[in-house]
N, C-alpha and C positions, 0 to 999 in steps of 0.2 A: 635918819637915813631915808634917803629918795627913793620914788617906785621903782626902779630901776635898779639902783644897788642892792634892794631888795632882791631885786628878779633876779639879779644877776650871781648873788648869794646864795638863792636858793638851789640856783641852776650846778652850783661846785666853779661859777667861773669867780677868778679873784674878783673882789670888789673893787681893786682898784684899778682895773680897765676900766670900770663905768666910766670914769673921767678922760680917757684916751678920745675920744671923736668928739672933734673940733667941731664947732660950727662958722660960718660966714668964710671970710675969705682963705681959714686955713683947710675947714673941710671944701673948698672949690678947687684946691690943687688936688685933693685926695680922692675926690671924687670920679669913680668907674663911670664910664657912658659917657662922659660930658657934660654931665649934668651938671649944678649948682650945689648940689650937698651929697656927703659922704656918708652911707648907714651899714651898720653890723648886724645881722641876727644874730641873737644868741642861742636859737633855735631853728631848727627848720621847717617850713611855713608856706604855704600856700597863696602865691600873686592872684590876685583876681582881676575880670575886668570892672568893678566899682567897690564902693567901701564900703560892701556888706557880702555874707556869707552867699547868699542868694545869688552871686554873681556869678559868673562861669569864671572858671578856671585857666588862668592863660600863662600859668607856669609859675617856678617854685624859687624861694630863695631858701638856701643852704647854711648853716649855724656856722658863723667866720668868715662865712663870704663877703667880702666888703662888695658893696652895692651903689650905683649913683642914683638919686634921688630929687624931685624938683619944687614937693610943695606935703602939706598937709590937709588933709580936710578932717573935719566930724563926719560920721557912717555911723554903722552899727556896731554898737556896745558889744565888746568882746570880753570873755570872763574866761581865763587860764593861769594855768599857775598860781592862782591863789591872788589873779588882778584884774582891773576890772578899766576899761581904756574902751573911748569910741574915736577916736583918733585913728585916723588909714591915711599912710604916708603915700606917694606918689612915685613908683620906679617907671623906667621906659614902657614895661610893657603891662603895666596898672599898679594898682592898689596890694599893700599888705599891712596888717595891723599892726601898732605900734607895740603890741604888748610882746612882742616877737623879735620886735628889736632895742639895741643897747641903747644906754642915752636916759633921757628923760620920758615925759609921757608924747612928746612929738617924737620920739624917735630920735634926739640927736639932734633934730632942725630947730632955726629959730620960729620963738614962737609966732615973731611975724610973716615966718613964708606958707602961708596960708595957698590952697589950688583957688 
């Protein structure tokens, strides 16, 4: 079982959404904003502006809100839920950690769309 179906298990949401968000060209039709990828929180979570805690706060993503997204970086090592992810994905108006969102440990993106 992947970190994610984990998360997503412990969270009471079915495990088998984990598999629902596409990545590449079917998550680019799905995608909010315009963006290039399509992300879920399973959680709700705190947007920053860079991929650590230390950033200022530039607003929130909501648990189900489907979100558009444009790349991933490595930031700082976040530990919740019982997971441990340094991975901070890209929304329009910054960064929130992947461990917050559905998907794999990039959040549902490939692992090649890198910021």
């Amino acid at each position: 079982m992947g970190m994610r179906t984990r998360a997503l298990a412990a969270t009471g949401v079915a495990v088998a959404t984990a598999g629902l968000l596409a990545t590449g060209a079917a998550a680019a039709q799905a995608a909010p904003a315009g963006l290039p990828y399509g992300v879920t929180p399973y959680e709700n979570a705190n947007v920053r502006s860079g991929p650590a805690t230390s950033y200022s706060i530039t607003g929130h993503v909501t648990a189900g809100e489907p979100r558009g997204a444009s790349c991933w970086t490595h930031g700082q090592t976040i530990k919740d839920n019982g997971y441990t992810n340094d991975v901070w994905v890209r929304l329009a108006e910054g960064y929130v950690s992947a461990v917050y969102l559905k998907g794999d440990r990039y959040g549902g993106l490939p692992a090649y769309a890198t910021c």
